[in-house]
C-alpha positions in Angstrom: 0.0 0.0 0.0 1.4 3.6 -0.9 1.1 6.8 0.7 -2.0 7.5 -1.2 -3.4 4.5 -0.2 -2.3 4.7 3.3 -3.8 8.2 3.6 -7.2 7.3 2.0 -7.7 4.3 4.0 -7.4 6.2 7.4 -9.5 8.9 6.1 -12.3 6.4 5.3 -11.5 4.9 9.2 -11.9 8.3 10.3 -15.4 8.9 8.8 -16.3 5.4 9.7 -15.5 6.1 13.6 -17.5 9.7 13.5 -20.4 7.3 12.1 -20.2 5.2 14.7 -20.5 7.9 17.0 -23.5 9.6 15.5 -25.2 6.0 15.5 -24.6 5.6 19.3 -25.2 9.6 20.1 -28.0 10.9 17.5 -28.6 13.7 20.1 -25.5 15.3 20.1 -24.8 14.9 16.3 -21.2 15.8 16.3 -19.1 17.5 13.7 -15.6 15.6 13.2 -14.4 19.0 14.6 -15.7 18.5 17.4 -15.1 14.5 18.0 -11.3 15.1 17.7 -12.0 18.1 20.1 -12.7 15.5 22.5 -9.6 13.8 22.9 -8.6 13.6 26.6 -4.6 14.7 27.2 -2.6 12.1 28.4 -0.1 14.3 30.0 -0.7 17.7 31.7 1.1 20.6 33.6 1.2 20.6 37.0 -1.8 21.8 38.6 -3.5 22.1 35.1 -6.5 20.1 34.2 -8.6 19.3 30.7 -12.4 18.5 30.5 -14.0 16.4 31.1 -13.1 15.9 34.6 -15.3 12.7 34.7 -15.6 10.8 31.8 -18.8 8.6 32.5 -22.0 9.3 32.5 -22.9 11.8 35.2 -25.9 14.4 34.3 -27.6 17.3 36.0 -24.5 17.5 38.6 -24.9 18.8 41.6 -22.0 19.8 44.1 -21.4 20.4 47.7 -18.8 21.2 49.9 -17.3 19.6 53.3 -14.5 20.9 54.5 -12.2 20.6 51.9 -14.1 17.8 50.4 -16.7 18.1 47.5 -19.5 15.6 46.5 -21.1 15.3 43.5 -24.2 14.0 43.0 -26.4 13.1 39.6 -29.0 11.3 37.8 -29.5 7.9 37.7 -27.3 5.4 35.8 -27.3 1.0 35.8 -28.1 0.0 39.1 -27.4 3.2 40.9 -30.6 5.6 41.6 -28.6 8.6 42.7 -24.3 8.6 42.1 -22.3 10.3 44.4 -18.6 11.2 43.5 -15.8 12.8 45.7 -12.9 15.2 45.0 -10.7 17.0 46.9 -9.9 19.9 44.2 -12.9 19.3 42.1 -10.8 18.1 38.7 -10.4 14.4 40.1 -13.2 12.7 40.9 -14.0 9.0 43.1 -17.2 7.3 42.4 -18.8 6.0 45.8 -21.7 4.4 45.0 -25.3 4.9 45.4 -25.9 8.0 48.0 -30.2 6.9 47.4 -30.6 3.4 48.0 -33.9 3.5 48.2 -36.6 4.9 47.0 -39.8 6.3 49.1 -42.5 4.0 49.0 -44.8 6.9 46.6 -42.5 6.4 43.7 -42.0 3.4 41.0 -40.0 1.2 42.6 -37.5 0.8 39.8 -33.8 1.8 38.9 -33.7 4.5 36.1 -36.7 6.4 37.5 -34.7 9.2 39.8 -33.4 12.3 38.7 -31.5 15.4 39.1 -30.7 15.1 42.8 -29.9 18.4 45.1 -28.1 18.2 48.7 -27.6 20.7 51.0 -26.9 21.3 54.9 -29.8 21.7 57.3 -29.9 24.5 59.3 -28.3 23.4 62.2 -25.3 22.6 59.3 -25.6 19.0 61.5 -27.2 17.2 58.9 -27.7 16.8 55.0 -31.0 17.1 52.8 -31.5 15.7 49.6 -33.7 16.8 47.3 -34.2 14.2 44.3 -36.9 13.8 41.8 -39.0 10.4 41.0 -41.9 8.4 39.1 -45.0 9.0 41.1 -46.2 5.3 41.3 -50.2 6.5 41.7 -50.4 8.2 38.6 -49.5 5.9 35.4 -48.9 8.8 33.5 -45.7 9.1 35.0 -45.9 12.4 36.4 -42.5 13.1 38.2 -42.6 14.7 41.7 -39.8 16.1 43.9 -38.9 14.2 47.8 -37.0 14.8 50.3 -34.1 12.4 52.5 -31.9 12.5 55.0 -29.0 11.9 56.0 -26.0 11.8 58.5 -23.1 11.9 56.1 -22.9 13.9 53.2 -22.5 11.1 51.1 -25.7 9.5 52.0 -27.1 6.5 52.1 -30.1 9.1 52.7 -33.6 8.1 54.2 -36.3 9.7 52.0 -39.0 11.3 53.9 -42.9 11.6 53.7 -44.9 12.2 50.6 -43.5 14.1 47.9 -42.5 17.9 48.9 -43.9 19.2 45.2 -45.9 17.4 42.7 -47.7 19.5 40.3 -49.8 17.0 38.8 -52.2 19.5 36.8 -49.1 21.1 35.4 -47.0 18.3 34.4 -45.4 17.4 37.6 -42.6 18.7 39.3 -38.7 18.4 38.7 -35.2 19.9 38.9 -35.2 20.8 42.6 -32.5 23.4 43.6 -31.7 25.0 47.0 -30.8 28.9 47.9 -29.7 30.5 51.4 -30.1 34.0 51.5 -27.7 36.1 53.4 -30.4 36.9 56.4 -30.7 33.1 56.5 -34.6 32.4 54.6 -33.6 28.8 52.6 -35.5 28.7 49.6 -36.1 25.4 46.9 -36.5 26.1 43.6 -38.2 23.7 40.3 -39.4 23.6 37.1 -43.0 22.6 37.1 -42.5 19.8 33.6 -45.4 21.2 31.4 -43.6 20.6 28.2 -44.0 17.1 28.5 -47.8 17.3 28.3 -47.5 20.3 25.8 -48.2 22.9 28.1 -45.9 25.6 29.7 -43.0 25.0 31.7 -41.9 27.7 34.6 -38.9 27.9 36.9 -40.6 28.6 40.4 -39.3 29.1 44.1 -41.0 29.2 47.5 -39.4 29.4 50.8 -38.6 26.2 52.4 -39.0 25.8 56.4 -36.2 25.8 58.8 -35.5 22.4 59.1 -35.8 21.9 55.3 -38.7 19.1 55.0 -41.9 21.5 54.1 -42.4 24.4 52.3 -44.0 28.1 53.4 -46.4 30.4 51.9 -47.1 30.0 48.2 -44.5 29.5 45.3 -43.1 32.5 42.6 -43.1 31.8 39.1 -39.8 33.1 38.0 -39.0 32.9 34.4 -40.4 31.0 31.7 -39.2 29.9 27.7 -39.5 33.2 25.9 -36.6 33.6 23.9 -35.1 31.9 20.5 -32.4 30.0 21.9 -34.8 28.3 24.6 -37.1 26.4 22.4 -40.1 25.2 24.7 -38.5 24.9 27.6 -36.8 26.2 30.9 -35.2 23.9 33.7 -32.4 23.0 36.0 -32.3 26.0 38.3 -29.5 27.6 39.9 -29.3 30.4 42.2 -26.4 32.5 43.2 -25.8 35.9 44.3 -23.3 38.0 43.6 -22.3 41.9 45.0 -25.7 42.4 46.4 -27.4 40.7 43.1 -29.8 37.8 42.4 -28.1 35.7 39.2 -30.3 32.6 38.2 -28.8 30.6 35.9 -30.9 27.7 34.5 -31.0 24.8 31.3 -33.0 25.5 28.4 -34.0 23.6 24.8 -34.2 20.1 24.5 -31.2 18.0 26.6 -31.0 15.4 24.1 -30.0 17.9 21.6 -26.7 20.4 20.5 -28.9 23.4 21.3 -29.3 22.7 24.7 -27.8 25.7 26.7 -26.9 27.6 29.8 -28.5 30.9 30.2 -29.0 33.3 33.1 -31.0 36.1 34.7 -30.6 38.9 37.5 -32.8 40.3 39.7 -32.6 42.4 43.3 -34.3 40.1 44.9 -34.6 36.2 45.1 -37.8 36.2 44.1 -37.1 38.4 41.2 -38.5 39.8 39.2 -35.9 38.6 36.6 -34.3 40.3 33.9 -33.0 37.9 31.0 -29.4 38.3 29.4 -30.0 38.3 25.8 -27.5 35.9 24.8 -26.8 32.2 26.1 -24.1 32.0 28.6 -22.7 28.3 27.8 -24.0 26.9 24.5 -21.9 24.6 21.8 -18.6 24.9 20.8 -16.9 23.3 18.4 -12.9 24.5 19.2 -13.9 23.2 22.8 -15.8 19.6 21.5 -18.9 21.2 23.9 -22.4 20.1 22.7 -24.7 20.1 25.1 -24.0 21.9 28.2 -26.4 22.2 31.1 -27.4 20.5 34.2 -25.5 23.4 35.7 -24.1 23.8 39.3 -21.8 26.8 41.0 -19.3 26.4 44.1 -16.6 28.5 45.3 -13.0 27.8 45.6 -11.0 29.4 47.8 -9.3 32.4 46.1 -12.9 33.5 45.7 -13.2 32.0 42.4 -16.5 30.9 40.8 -17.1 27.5 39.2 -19.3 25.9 37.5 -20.1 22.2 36.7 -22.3 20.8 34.4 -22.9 18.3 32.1 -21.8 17.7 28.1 -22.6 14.8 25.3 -19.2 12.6 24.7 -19.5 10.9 21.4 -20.8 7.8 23.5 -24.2 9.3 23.8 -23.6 10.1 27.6 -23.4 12.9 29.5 -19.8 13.9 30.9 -19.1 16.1 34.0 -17.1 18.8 33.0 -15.8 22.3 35.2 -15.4 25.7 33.8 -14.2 29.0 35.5 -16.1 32.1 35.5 -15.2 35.9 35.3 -17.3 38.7 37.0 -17.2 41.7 34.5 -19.6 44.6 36.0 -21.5 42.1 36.9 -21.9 40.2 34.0 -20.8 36.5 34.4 -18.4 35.1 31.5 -16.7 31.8 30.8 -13.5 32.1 31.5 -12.0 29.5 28.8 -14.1 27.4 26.3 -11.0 25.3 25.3 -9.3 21.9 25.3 -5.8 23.4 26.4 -5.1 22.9 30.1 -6.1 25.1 32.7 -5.5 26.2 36.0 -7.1 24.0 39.1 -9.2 25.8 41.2 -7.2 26.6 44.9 -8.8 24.1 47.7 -7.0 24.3 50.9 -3.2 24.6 50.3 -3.0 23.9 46.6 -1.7 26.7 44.6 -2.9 27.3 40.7 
């Protein structure tokens, strides 16, 4: 075989692999620009890291801090209901298991039915809450509700407790639960009441949560709902941060199973808005980057007082990768910090130095 040869049969491996890949993920459709984008390193700078920073399939992460310990928790995969991963500088991540064992006695009593798990402290910071989402069993429409468990150890296992906390029936059902603490100390859980899946509307709402975390007070605020271009029909995954005095709620939007699926965000003065939209996506695809897909975003802090956030991507596989991105504060106005596959600083945990 010549040169010629040699070159035109790797080409026509090439194509055949990015085939492959489109077969096995039709929802992130990927460019052969972005499959070779998604080539992990083999060797990195000190104190440098690539994403993804776990390569298996982790969606709709959510992180919390212990000491100087972070656990990561996320959808449903095999025989796990809810993963939880640990990490000690939030690039290198150790799978532990299952931190939601099982499941409360109101939902289908089946693996692959529980979603988009959110833990936090309770307020005596001597205990953990999760807040997860599953099948209602009583309704065989499958209408998804959020519950409530807890737990001793971060890491779970945690106890689920009660009936479900929010279950919207007439509007869908009930899903992506987050958590907020405000600075004078009202805890707050937010949703997305799942009216697209019926063909009705879907809103991002929050309501003020009790003390101890396990019911909910007064009535719930509709924040924001699918109104722009980029969204498609849909709103979801809700996070809420704040930020010099200012209410930043970043959230999911478009189909998941698709490249247009996207992180936007909006600000307010007050947690219960009202909300003003950025005009623009804040994390959509890239191509230079091999990013198709984000969303299932979380935020944390390191400790030079640098924001981070986590989400999710589509690898070629057809699963959903966890993957960690700096952000810049620019007058206010939040700002990837690098959408690349070069290495980048680690965040500083402790007495690690970038």
């Amino acid at each position: 075989m010549n040169k010629q040869q040699r070159r035109v049969a790797l080409t026509i491996s090439f194509v055949a692999i990015l085939l492959a890949l489109s077969i096995a993920c039709p929802q992130a459709a990927f460019s052969a620009a972005e499959a070779k984008a998604t080539a992990t390193a083999t060797a990195l700078p000190p104190n440098t890291y690539v994403n993804p920073v776990l390569d298996r399939d982790f969606p709709d992460p959510d992180v919390l801090r212990v000491g100087n310990t972070f656990y990561a928790f996320a959808t449903n995969t095999e025989n796990i209901n809810i993963q939880v991963a640990s990490s000690s500088d939030l690039t290198h991540w150790e799978l532990i298991g299952d931190a939601l064992p099982a499941l409360p006695t109101w939902a289908v009593q089946e693996f692959g039915f529980a979603w988009a798990p959110e833990v936090t402290t309770n307020s005596a910071g001597s205990g953990y809450l999760m807040y997860f989402v599953a099948r209602f069993a009583i309704d065989k429409g499958g209408t998804q509700c959020i519950g409530v468990a807890t737990s001793d150890q971060p890491e779970g296992p945690y106890q689920t407790v009660g009936d479900p906390l929010v279950c919207q029936v007439s509007q869908g059902g009930s899903i992506d639960p987050a958590t907020f603490v405000d600075s004078d100390g009202k805890r707050y859980l937010l949703w997305k009441n799942d009216g697209n899946s019926g063909n009705g509307q879907s809103w991002l709402h929050i309501q003020q949560l009790a003390d101890d975390g396990l019911s909910l007070l007064d009535q719930p605020t509709k924040l924001i709902t699918a109104d722009q271009v980029w969204e498609g029909v849909l709103v979801e995954a809700p996070t809420l941060w704040k930020h010099d005095n200012k209410y930043y709620l970043f959230y999911s939007a478009n189909a998941y199973n698709t490249p247009e699926y996207a992180v936007g965000y909006a600000v307010a003065d007050a947690a219960t808005g009202p909300y003003t939209k950025a005009e623009k996506p804040f994390l959509k695809r890239s191509v230079p980057a091999g990013l198709v897909g984000p969303g299932g975003q979380d935020i944390v802090l390191d400790d030079a007082g640098t924001t981070w956030l986590l989400y999710h991507n589509w690898a070629p596989g057809g699963y959903r990768r966890l993957n960690l991105l700096q952000v810049d504060w620019i007058d206010g106005v939040p700002s990837p910090a690098a959408l690349t596959r070069d290495p980048q600083p680690i965040p500083v945990i402790g007495n690690a130095k970038s």
